[in-house]
mmJSON file of the N, C-alpha and C atoms, coordinates in Angstrom:
{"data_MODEL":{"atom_site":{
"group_PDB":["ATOM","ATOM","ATOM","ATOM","ATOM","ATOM","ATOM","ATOM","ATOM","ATOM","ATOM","ATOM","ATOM","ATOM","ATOM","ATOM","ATOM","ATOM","ATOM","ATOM","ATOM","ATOM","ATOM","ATOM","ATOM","ATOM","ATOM","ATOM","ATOM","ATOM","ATOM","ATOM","ATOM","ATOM","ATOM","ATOM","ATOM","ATOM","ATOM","ATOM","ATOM","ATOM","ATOM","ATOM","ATOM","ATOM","ATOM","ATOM","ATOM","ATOM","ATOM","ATOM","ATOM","ATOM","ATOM","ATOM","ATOM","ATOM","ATOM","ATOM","ATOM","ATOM","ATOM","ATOM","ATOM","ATOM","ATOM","ATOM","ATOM","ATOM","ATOM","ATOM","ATOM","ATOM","ATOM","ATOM","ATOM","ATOM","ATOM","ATOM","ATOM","ATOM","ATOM","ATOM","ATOM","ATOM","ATOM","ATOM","ATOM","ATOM","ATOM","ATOM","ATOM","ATOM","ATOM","ATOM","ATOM","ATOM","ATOM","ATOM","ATOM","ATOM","ATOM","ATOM","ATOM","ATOM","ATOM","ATOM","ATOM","ATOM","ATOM","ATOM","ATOM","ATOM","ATOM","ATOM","ATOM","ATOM","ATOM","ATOM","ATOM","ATOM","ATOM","ATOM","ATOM","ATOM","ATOM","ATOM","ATOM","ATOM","ATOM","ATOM","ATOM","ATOM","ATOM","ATOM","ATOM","ATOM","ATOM","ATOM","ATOM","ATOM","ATOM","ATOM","ATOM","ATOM","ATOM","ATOM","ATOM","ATOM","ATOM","ATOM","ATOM","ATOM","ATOM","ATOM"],
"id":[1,2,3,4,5,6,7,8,9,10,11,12,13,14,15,16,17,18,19,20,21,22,23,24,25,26,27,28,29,30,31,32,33,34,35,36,37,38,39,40,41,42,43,44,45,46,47,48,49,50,51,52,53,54,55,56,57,58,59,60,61,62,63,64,65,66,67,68,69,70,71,72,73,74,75,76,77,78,79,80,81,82,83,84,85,86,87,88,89,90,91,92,93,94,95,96,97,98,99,100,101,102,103,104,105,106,107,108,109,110,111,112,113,114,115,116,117,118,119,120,121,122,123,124,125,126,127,128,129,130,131,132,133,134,135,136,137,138,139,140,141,142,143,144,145,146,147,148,149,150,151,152,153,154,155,156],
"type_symbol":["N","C","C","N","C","C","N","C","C","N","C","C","N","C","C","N","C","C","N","C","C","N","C","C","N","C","C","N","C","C","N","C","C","N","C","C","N","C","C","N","C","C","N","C","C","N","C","C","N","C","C","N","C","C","N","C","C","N","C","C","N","C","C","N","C","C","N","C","C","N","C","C","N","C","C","N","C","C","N","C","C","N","C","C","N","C","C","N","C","C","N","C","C","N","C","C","N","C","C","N","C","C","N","C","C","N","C","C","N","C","C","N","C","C","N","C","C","N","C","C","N","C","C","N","C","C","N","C","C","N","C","C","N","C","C","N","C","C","N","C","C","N","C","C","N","C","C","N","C","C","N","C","C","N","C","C"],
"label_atom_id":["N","CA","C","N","CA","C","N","CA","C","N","CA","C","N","CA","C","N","CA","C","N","CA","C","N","CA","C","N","CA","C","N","CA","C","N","CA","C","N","CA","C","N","CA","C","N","CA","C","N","CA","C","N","CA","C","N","CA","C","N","CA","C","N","CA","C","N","CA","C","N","CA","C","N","CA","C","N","CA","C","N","CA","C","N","CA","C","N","CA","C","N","CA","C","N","CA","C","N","CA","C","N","CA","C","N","CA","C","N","CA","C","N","CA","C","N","CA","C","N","CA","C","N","CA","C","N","CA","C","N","CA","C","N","CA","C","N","CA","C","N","CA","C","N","CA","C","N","CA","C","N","CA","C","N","CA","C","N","CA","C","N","CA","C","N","CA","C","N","CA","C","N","CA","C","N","CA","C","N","CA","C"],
"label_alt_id":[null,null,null,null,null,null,null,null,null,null,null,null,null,null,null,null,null,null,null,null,null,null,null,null,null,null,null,null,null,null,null,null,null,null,null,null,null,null,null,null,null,null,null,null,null,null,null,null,null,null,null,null,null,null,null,null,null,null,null,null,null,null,null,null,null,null,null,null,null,null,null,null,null,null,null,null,null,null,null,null,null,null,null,null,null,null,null,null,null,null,null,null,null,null,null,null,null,null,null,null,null,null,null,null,null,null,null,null,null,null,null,null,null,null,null,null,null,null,null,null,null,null,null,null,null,null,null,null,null,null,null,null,null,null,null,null,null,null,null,null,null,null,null,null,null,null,null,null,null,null,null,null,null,null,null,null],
"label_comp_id":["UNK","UNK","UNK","UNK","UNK","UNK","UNK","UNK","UNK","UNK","UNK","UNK","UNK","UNK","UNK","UNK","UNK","UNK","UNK","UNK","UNK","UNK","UNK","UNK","UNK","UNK","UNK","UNK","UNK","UNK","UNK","UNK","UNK","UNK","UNK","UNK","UNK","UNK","UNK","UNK","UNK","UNK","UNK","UNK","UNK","UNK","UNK","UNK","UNK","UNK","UNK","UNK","UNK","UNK","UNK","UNK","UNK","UNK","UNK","UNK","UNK","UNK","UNK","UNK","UNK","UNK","UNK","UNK","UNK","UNK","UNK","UNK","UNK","UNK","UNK","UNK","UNK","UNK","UNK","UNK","UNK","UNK","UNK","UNK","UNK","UNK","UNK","UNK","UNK","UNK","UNK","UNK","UNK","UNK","UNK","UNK","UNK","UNK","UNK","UNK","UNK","UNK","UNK","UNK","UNK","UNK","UNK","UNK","UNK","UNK","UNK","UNK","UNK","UNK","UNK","UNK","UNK","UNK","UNK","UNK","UNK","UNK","UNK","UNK","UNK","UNK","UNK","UNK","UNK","UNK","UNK","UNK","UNK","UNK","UNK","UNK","UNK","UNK","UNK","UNK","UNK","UNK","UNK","UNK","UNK","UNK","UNK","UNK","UNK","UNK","UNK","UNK","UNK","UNK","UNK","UNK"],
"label_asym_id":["A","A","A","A","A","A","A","A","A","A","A","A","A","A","A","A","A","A","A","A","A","A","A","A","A","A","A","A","A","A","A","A","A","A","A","A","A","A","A","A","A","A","A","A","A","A","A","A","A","A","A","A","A","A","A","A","A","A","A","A","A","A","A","A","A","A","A","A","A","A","A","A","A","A","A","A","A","A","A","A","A","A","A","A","A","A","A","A","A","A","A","A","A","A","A","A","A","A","A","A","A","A","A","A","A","A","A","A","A","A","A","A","A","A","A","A","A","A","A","A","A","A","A","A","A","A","A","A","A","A","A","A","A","A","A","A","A","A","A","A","A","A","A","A","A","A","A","A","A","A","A","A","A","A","A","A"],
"label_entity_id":["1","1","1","1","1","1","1","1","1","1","1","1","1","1","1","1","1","1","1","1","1","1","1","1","1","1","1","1","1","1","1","1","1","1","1","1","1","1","1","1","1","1","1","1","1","1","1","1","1","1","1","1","1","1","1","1","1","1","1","1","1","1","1","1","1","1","1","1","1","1","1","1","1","1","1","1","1","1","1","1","1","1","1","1","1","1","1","1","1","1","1","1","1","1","1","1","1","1","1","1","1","1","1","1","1","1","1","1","1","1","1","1","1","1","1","1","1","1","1","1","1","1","1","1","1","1","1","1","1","1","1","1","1","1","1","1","1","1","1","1","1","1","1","1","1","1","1","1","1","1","1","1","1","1","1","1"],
"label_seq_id":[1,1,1,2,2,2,3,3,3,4,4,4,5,5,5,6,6,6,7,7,7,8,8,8,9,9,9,10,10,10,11,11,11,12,12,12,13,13,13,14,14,14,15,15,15,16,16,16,17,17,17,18,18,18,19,19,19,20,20,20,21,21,21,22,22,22,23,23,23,24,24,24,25,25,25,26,26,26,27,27,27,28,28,28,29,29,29,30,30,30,31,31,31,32,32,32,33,33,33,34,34,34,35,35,35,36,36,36,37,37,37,38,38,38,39,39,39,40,40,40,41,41,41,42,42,42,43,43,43,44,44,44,45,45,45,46,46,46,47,47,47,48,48,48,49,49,49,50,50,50,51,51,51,52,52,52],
"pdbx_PDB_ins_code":[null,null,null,null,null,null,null,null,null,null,null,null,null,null,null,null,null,null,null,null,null,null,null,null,null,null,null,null,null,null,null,null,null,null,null,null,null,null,null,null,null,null,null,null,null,null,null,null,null,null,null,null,null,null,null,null,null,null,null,null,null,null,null,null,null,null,null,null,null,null,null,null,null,null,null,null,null,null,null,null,null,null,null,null,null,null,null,null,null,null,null,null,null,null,null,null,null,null,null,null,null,null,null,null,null,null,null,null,null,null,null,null,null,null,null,null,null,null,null,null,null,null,null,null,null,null,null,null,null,null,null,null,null,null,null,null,null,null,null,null,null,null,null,null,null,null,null,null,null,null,null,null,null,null,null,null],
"Cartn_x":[179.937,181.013,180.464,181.07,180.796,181.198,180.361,180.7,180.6,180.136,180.204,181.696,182.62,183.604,184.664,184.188,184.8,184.614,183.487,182.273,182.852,182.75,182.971,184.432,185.035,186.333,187.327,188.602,189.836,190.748,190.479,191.551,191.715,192.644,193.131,192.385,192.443,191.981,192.112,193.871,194.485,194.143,193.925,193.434,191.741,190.646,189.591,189.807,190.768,190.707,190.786,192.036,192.075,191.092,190.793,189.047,187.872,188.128,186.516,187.213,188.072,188.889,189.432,189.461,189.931,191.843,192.175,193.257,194.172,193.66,194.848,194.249,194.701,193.441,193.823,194.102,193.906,192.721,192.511,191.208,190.26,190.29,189.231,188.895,189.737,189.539,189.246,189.378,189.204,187.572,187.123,185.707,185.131,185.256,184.339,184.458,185.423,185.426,184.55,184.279,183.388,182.385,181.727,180.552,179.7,180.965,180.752,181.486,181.883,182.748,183.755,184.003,185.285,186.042,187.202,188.175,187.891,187.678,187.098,188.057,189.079,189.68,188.608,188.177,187.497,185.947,185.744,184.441,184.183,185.101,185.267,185.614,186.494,186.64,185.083,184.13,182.982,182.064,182.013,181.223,181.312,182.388,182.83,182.562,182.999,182.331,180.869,180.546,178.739,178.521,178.67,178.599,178.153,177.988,177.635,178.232],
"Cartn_y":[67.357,68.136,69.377,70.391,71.768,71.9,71.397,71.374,72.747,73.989,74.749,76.21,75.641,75.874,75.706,74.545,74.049,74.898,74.998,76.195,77.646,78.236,79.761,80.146,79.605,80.192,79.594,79.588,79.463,79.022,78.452,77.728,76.447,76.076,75.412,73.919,72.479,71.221,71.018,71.637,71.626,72.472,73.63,74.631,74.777,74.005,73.763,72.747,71.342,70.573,71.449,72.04,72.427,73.339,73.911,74.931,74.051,72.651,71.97,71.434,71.181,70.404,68.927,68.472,67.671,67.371,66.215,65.788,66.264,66.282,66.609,66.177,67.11,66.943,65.579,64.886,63.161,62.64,63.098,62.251,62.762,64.661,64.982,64.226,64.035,63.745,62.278,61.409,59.926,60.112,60.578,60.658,61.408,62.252,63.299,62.041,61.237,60.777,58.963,59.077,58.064,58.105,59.823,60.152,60.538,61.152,61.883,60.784,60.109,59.292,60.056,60.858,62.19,62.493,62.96,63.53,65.413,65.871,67.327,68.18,68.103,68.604,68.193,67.254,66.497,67.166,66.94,67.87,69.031,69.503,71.596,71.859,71.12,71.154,70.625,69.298,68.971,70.066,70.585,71.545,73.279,73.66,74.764,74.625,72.743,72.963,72.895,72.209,72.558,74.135,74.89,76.659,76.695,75.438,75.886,76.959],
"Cartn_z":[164.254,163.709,163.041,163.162,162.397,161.005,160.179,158.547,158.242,158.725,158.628,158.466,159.305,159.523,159.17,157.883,156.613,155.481,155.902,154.342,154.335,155.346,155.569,156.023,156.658,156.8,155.867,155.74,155.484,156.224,157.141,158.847,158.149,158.318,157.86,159.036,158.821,159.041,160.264,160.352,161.968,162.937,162.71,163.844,164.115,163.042,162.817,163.695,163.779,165.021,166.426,166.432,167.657,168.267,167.754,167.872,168.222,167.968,167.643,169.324,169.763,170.731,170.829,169.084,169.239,169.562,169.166,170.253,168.565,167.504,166.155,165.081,164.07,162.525,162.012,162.481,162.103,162.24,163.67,164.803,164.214,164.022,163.671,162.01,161.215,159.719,159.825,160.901,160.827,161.029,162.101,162.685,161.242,160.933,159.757,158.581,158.016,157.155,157.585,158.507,159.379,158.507,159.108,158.865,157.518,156.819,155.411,154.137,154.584,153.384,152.853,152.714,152.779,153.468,153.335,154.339,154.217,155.223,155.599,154.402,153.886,152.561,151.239,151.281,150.136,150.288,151.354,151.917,151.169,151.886,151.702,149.854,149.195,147.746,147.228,147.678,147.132,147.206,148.084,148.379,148.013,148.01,146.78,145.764,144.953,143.804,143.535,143.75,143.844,144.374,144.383,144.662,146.013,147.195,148.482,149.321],
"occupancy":[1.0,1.0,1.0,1.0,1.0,1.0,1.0,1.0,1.0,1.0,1.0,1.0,1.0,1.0,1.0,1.0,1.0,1.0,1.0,1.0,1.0,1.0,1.0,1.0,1.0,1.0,1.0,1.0,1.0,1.0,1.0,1.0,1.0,1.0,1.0,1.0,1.0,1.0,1.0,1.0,1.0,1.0,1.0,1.0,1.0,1.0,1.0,1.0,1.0,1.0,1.0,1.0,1.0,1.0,1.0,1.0,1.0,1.0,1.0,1.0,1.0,1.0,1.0,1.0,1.0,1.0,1.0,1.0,1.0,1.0,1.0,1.0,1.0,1.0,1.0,1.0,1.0,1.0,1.0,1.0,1.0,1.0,1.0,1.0,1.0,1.0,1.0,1.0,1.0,1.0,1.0,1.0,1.0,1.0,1.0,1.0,1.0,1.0,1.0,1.0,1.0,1.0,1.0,1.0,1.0,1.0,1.0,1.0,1.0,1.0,1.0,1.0,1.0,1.0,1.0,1.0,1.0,1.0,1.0,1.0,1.0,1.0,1.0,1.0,1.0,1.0,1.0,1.0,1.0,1.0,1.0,1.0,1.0,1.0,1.0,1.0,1.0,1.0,1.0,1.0,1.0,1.0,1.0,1.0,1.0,1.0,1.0,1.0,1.0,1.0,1.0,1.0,1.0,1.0,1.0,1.0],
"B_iso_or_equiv":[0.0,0.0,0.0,0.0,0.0,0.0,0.0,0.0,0.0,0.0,0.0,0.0,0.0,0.0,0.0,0.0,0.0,0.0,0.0,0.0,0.0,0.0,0.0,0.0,0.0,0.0,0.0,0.0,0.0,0.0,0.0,0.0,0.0,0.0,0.0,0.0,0.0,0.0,0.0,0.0,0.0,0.0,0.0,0.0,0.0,0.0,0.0,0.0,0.0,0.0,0.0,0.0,0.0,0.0,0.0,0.0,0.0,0.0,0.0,0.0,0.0,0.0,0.0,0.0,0.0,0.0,0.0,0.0,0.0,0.0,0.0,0.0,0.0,0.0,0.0,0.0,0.0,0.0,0.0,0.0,0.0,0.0,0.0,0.0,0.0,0.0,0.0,0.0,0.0,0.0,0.0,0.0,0.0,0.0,0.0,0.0,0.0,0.0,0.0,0.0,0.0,0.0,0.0,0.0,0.0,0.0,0.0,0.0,0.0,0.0,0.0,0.0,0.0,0.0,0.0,0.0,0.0,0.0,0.0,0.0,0.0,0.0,0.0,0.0,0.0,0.0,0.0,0.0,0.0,0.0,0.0,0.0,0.0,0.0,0.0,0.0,0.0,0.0,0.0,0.0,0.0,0.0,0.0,0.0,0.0,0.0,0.0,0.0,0.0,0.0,0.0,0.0,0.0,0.0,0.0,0.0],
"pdbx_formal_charge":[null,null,null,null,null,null,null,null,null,null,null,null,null,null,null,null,null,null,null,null,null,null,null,null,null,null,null,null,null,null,null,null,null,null,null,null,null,null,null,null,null,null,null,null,null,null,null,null,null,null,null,null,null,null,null,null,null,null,null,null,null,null,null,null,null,null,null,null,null,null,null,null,null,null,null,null,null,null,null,null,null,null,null,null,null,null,null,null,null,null,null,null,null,null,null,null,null,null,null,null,null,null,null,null,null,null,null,null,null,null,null,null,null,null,null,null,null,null,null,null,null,null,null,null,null,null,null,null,null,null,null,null,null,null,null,null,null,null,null,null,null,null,null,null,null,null,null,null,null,null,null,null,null,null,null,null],
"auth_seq_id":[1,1,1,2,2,2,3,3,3,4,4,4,5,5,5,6,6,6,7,7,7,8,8,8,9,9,9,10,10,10,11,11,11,12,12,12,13,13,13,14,14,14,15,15,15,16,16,16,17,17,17,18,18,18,19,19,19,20,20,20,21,21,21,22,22,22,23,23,23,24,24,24,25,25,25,26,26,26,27,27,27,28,28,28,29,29,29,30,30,30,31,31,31,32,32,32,33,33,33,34,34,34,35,35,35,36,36,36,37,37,37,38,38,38,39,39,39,40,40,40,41,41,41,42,42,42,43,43,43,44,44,44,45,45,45,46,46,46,47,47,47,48,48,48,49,49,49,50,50,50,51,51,51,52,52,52],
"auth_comp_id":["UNK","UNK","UNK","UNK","UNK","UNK","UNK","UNK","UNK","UNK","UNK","UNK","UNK","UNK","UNK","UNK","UNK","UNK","UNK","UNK","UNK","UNK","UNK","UNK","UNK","UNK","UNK","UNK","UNK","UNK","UNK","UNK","UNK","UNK","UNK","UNK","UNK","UNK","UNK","UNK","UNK","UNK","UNK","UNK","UNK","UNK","UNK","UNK","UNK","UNK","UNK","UNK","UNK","UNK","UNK","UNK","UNK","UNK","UNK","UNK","UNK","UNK","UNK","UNK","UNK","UNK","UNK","UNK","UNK","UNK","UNK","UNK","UNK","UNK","UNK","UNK","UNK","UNK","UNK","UNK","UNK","UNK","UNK","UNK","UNK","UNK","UNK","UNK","UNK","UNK","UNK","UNK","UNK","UNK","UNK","UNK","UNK","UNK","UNK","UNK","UNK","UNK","UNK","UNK","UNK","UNK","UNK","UNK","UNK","UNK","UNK","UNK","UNK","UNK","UNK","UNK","UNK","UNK","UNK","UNK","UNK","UNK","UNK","UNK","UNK","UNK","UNK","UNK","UNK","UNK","UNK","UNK","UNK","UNK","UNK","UNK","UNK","UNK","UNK","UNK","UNK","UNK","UNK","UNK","UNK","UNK","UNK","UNK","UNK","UNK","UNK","UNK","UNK","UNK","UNK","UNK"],
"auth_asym_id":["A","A","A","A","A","A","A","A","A","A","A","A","A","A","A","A","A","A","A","A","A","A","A","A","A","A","A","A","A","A","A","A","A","A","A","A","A","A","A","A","A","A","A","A","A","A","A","A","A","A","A","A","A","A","A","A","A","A","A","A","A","A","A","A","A","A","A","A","A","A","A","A","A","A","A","A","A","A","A","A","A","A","A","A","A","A","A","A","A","A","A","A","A","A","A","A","A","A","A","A","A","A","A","A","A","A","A","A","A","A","A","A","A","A","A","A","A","A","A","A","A","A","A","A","A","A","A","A","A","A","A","A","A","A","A","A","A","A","A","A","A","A","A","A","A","A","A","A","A","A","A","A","A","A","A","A"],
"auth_atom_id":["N","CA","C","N","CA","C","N","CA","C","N","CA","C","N","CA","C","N","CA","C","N","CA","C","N","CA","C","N","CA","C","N","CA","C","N","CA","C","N","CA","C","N","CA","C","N","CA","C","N","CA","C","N","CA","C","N","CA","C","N","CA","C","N","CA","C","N","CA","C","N","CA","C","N","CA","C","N","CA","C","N","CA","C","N","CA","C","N","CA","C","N","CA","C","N","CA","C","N","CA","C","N","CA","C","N","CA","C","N","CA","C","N","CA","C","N","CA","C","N","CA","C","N","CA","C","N","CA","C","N","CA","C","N","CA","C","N","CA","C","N","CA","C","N","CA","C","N","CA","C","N","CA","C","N","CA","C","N","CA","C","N","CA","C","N","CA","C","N","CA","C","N","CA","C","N","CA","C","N","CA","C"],
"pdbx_PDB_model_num":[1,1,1,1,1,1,1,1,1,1,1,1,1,1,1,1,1,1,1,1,1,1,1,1,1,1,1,1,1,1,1,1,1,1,1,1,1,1,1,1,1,1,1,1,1,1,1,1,1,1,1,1,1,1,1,1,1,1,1,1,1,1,1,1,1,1,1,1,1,1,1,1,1,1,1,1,1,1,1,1,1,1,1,1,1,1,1,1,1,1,1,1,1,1,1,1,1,1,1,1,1,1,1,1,1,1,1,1,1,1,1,1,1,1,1,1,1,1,1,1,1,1,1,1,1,1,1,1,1,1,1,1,1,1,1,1,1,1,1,1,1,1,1,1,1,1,1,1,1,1,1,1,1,1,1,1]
}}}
């Protein structure tokens, strides 16, 4: 997954799915939160706050 694309833009969860090609920002947030223990919202707020 592109954690990156969380970091630098402003697209919102859903069009960050549809860009990555998944099937809808569910699938993509079920799989990322697999991987990260987070949901890609929780991600992108953890990581702003720490100044990344």
């Amino acid at each position: 997954m592109d954690h990156l694309l969380l970091l630098t833009t402003e697209k919102s969860v859903s069009d960050i799915a549809a860009e990555l090609g998944f099937a809808s920002a569910s699938h993509l947030g079920s799989l990322f939160k697999q991987q990260e223990g987070l949901t890609p919202r929780q991600y992108r707020l953890q990581q702003r706050q720490l100044g990344k």
